[in-house]
FIFIZA-485822 format. One record per residue (C-alpha): x, y, z; residue number from 1. Coordinates in nm, 4 decimals, always signed. Layout:
BEGIN
+----------+----------+----------+-----+
|       c1 |       c2 |       c3 | seq |
+----------+----------+----------+-----+
|        X |        Y |        Z | NUM |
...
+----------+----------+----------+-----+
This chain:
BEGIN
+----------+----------+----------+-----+
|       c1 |       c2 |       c3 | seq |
+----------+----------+----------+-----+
|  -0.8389 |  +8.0802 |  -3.0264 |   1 |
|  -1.0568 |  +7.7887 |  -3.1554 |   2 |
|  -0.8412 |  +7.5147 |  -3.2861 |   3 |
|  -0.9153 |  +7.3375 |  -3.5972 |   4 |
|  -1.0739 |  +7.0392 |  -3.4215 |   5 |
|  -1.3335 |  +7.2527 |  -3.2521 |   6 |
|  -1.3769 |  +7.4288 |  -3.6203 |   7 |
|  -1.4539 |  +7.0680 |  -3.7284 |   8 |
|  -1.6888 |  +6.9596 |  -3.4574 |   9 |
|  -1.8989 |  +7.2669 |  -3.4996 |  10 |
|  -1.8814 |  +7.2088 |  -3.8431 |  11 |
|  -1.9590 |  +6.8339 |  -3.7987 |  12 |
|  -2.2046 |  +6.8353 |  -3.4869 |  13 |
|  -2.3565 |  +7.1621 |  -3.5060 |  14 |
|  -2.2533 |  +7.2859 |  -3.1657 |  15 |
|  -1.9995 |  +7.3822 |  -2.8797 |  16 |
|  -1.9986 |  +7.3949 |  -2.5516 |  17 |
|  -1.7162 |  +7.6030 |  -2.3266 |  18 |
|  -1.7195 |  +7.4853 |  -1.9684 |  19 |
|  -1.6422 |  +7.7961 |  -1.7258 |  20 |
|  -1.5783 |  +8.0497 |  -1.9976 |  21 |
|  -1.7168 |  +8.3088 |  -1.7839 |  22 |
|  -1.5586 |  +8.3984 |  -1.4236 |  23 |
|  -1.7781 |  +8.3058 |  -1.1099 |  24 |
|  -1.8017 |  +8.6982 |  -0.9894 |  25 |
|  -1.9086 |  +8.8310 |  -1.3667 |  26 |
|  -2.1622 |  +8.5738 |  -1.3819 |  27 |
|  -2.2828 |  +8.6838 |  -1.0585 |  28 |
|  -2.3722 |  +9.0131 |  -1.1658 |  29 |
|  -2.5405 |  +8.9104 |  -1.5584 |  30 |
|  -2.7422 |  +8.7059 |  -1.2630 |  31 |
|  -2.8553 |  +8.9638 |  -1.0109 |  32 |
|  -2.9613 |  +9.1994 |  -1.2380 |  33 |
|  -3.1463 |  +8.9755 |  -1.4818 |  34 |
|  -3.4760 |  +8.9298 |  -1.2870 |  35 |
|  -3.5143 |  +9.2915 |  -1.2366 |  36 |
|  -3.4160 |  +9.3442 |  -1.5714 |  37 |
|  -3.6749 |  +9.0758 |  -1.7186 |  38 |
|  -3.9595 |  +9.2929 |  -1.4959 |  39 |
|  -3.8403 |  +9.6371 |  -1.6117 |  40 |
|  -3.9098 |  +9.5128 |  -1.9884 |  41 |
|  -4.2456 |  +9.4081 |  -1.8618 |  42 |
|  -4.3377 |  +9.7589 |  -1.7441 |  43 |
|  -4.2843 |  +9.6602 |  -1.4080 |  44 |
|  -4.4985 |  +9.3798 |  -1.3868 |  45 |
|  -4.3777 |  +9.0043 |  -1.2529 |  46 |
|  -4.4553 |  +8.7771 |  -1.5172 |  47 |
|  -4.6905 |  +8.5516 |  -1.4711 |  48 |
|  -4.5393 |  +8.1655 |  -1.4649 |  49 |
|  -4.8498 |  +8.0102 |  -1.6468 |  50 |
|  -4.7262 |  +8.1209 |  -1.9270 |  51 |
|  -4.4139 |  +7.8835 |  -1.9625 |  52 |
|  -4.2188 |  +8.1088 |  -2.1648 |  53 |
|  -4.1243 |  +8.4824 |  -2.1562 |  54 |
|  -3.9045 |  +8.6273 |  -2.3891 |  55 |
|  -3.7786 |  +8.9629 |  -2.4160 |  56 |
|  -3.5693 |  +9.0692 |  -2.7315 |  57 |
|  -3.3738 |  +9.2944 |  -2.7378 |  58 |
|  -3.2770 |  +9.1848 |  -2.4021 |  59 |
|  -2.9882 |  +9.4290 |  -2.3703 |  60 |
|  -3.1266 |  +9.7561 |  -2.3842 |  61 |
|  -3.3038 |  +9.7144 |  -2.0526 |  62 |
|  -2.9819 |  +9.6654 |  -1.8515 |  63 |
|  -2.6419 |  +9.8510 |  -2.1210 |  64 |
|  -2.4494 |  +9.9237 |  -1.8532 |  65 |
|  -2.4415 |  +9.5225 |  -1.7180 |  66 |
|  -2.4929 |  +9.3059 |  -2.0919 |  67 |
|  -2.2636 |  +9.5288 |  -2.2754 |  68 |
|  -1.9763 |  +9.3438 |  -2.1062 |  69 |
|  -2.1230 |  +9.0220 |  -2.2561 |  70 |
|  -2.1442 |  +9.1488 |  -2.6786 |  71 |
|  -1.8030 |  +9.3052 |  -2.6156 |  72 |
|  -1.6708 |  +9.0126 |  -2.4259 |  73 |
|  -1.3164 |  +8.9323 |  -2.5566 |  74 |
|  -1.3402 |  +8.5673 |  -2.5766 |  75 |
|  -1.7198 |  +8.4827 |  -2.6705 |  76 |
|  -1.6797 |  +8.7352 |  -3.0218 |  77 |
|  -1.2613 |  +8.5900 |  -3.0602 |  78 |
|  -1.5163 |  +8.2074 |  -3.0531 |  79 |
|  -1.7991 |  +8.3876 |  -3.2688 |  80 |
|  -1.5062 |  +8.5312 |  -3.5682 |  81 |
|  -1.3577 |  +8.1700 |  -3.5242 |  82 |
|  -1.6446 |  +7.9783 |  -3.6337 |  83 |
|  -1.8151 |  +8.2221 |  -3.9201 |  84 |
|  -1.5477 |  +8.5071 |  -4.0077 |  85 |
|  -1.4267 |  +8.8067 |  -3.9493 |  86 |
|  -1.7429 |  +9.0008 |  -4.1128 |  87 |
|  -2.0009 |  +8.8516 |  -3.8670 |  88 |
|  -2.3209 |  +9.0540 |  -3.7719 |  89 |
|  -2.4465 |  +9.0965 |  -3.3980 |  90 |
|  -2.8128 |  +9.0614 |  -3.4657 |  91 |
|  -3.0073 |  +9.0403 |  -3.1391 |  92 |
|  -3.0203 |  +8.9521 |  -2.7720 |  93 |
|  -3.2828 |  +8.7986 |  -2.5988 |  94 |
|  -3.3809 |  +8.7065 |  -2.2336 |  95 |
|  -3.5559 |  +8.3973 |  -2.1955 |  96 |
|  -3.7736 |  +8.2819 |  -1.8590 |  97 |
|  -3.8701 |  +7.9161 |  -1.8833 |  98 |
|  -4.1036 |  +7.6983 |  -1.6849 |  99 |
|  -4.1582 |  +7.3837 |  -1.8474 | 100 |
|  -4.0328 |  +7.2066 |  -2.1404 | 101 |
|  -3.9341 |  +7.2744 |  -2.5170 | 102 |
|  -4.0693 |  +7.0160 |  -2.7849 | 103 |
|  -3.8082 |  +6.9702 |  -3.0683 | 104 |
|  -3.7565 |  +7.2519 |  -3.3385 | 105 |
|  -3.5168 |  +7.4216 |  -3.5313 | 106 |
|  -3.5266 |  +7.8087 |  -3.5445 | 107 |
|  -3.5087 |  +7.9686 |  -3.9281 | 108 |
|  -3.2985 |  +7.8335 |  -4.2092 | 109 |
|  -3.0197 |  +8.0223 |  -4.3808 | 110 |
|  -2.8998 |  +7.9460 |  -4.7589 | 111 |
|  -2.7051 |  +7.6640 |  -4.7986 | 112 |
|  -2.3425 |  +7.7295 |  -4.6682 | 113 |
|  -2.4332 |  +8.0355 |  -4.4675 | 114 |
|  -2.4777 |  +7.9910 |  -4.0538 | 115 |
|  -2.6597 |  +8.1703 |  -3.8148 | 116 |
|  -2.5676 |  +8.0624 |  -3.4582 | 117 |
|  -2.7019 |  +8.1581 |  -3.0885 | 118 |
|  -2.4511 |  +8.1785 |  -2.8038 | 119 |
|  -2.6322 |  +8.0706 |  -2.4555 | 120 |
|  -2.5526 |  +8.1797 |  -2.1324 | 121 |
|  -2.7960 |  +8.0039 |  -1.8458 | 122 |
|  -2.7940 |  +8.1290 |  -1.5303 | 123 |
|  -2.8967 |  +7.8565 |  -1.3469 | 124 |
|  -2.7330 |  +7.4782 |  -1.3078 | 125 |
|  -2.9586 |  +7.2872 |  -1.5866 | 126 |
|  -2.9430 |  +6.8997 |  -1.6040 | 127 |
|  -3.1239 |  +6.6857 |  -1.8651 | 128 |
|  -3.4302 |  +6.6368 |  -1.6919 | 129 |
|  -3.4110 |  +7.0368 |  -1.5517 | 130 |
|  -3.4030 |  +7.1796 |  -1.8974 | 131 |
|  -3.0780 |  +7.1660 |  -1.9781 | 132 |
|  -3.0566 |  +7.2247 |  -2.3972 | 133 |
|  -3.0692 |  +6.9396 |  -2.6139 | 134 |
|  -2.9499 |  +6.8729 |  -2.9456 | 135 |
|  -2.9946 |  +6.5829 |  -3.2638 | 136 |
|  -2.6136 |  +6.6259 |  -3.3666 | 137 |
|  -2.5231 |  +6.6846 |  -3.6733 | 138 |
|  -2.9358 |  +6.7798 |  -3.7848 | 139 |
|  -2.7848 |  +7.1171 |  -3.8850 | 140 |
|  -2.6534 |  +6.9872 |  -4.1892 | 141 |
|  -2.9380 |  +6.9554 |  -4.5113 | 142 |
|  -2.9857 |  +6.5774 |  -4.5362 | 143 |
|  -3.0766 |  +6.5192 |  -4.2152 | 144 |
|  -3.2654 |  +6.8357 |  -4.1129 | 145 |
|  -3.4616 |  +6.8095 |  -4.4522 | 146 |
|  -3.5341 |  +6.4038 |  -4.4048 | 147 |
|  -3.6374 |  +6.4826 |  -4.0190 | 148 |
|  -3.8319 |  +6.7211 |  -4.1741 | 149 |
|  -4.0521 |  +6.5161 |  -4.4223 | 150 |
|  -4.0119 |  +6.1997 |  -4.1800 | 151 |
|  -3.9215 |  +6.2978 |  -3.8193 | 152 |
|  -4.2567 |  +6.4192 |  -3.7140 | 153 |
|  -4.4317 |  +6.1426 |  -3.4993 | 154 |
|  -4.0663 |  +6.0222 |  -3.3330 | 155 |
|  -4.0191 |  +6.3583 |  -3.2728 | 156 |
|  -4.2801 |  +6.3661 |  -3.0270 | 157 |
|  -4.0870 |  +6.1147 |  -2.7851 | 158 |
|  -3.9049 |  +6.4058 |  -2.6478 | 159 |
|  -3.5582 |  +6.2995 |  -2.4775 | 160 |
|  -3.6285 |  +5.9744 |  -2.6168 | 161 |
|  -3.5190 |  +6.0309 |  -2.9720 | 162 |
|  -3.2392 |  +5.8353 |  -3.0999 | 163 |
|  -2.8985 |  +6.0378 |  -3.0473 | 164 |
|  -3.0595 |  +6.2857 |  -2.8265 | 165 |
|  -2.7498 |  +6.4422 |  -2.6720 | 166 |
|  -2.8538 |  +6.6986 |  -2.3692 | 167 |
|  -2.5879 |  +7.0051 |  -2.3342 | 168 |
|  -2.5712 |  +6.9752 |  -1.9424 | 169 |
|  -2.4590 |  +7.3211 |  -1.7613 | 170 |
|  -2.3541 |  +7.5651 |  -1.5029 | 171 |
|  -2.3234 |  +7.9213 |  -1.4724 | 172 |
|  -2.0166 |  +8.0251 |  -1.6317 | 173 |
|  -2.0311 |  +7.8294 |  -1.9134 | 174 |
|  -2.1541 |  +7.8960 |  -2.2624 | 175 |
|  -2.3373 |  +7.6937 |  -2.5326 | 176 |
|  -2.2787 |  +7.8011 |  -2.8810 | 177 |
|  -2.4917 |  +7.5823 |  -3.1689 | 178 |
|  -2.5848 |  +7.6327 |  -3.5287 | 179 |
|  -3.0079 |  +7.6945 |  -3.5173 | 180 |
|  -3.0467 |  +7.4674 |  -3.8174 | 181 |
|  -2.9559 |  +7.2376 |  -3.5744 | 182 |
|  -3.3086 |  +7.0246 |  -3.4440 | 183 |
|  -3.2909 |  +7.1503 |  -3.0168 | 184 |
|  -3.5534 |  +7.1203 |  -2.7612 | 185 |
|  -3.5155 |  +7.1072 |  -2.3692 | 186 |
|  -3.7393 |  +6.8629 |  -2.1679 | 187 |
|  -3.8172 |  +6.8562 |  -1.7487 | 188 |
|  -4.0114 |  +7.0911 |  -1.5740 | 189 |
|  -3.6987 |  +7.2879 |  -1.4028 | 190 |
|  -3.7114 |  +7.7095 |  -1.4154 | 191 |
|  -3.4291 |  +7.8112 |  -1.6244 | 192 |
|  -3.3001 |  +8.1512 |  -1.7019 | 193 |
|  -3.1071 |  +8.2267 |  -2.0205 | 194 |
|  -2.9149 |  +8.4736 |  -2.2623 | 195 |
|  -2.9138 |  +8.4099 |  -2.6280 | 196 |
|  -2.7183 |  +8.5797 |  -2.8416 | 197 |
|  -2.8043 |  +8.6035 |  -3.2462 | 198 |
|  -2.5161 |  +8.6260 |  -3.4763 | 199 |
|  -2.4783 |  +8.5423 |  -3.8423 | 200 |
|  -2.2280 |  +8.4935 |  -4.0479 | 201 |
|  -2.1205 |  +8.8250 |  -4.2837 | 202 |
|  -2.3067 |  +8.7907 |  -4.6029 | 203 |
|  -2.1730 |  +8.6594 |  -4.9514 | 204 |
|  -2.4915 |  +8.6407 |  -5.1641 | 205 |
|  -2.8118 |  +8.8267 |  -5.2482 | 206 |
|  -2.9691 |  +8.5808 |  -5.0895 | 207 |
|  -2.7853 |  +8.5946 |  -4.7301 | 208 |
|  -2.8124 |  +8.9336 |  -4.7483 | 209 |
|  -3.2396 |  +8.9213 |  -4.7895 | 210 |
|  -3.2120 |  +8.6469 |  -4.4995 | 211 |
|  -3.0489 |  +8.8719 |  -4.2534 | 212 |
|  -3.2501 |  +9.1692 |  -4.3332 | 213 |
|  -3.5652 |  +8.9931 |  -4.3591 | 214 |
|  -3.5509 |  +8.8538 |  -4.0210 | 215 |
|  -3.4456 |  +9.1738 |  -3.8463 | 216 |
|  -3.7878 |  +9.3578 |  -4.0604 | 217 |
|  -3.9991 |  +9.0639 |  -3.9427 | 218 |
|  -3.9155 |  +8.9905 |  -3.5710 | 219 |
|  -3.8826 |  +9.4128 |  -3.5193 | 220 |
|  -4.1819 |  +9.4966 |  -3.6649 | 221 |
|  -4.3116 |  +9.2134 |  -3.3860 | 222 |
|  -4.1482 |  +9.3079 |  -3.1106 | 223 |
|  -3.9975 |  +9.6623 |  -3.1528 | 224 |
|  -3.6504 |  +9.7505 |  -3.3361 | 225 |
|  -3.3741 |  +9.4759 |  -3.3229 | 226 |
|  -3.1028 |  +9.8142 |  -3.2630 | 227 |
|  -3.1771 | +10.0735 |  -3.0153 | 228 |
|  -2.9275 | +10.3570 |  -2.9362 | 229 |
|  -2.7861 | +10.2259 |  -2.6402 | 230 |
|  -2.5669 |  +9.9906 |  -2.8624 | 231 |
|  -2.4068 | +10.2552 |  -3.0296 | 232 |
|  -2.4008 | +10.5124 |  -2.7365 | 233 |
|  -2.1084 | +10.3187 |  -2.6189 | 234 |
|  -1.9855 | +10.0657 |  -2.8781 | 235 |
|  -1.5807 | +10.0189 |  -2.8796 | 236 |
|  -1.4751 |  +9.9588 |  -3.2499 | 237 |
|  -1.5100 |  +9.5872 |  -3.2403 | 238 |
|  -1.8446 |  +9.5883 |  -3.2125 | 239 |
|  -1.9374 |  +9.8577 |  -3.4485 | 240 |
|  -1.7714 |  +9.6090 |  -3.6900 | 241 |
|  -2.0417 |  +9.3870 |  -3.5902 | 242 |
|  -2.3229 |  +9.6254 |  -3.5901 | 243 |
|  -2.2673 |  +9.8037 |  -3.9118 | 244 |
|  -2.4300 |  +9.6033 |  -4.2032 | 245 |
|  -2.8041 |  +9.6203 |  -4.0396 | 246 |
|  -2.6993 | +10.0117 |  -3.9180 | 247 |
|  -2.6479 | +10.0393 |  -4.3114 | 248 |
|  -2.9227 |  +9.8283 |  -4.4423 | 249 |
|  -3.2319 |  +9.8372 |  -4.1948 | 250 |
|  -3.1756 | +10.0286 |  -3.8746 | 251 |
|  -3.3888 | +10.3631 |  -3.8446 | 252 |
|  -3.3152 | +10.5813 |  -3.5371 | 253 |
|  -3.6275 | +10.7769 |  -3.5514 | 254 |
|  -3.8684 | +10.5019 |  -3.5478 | 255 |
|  -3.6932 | +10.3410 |  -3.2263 | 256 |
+----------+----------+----------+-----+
């Protein structure tokens, strides 16, 4: 589907964006039920907006029947095997309530060559100074990330201000896909709503292999087990593909 210039500028910039990807009436319902879903995972309870940031992972399980649609959707996993092979693994979903801003960060960092990328679906209209995602482009690859690393710190702290800030404005129905070695932060005060989905490219190495696992034992013994047995109650083949190195490696049905 992807063509080899979109290959290249994810490659290149560290990120995609695919205006309208999703119809008006699907989004619609990933939209209705995602506030009542966001309370259900909360026992019930509203959450509380001083806060500034809720996340629930994994997002899915509270709602199969609706966010199934989006891990088997057609188009988003044809994008996904496009940009890091055939062998990818579905890792986790998450549902995200923001009220304020996000300072600049990059999430965890994969070996050298390997790339673990988040597909975002917002559910609200978000504009750079609503909270629309930003990005540094291109901070995915070492040199830069590395140099921001050791020297980025104070200019960091300017916000939107940074030097080749670009902000990925959007609207329901489209979808944001971007490398997280990539430096992102979001910046206004705006409530957004949003849908990331984990996936990482198949592994090659020892080493890739130890990075996928180890963040699926880390972030499940924090917030309960990445799989639950709602994905596999009703997975089509495509994404048991998807699903079945951590089923192999790390996933334990009793302990869920």
């Amino acid at each position: 589907m992807l063509s080899d210039e979109q290959k290249g500028l994810f490659e290149t910039l560290g990120f995609l964006v695919f205006r309208q990807l999703i119809p008006p009436d699907e989004m619609k319902t990933y939209i209705g039920a995602f506030n009542a879903d966001m309370t259900r995972a909360n026992a019930g309870v509203a959450w509380d907006k001083a806060a500034r940031r809720h996340q629930v992972l994994p997002f899915y399980r509270h709602d199969p029947a609706i966010y199934h649609r989006l891990l088997d959707h057609e188009t988003i996993t044809t994008i996904v095997e496009d940009l890091i092979g055939p062998d990818f693994v579905f890792t986790v979903s998450e549902g995200i309530y923001h009220y304020t801003g996000t300072p600049w960060h990059h999430d965890d960092v994969s070996p050298d060559g390997h790339t673990h990328l988040k597909v975002v679906v917002f559910l609200d209209s978000v504009r750079s100074n609503t909270g629309c995602l930003s990005v540094l482009p291109g901070s995915h690859l070492s040199q830069y990330r590395e140099r921001m690393e050791r020297h980025g710190r104070s200019i960091l702290t300017t916000g939107p201000d940074v030097p080749g800030t670009f902000p990925l404005e959007s609207d329901p129905g489209d979808v944001v896909v971007f490398n997280v070695k990539t430096y992102h932060g979001a910046f206004g005060d705006g409530v957004r709503r949003g849908i990331y989905v984990n996936y990482m490219q198949g592994p090659r190495t020892q080493a890739e292999e130890d990075y996928i696992t180890n963040i699926y034992r880390r972030d499940s013994a924090h917030w309960g087990s990445y799989y639950t047995p709602e994905l596999f109650a009703d997975a089509p083949p495509r994404r048991l593909k998807m699903l079945r190195f951590l089923k192999e490696q790390c996933y334990d049905p009793v302990s869920v």
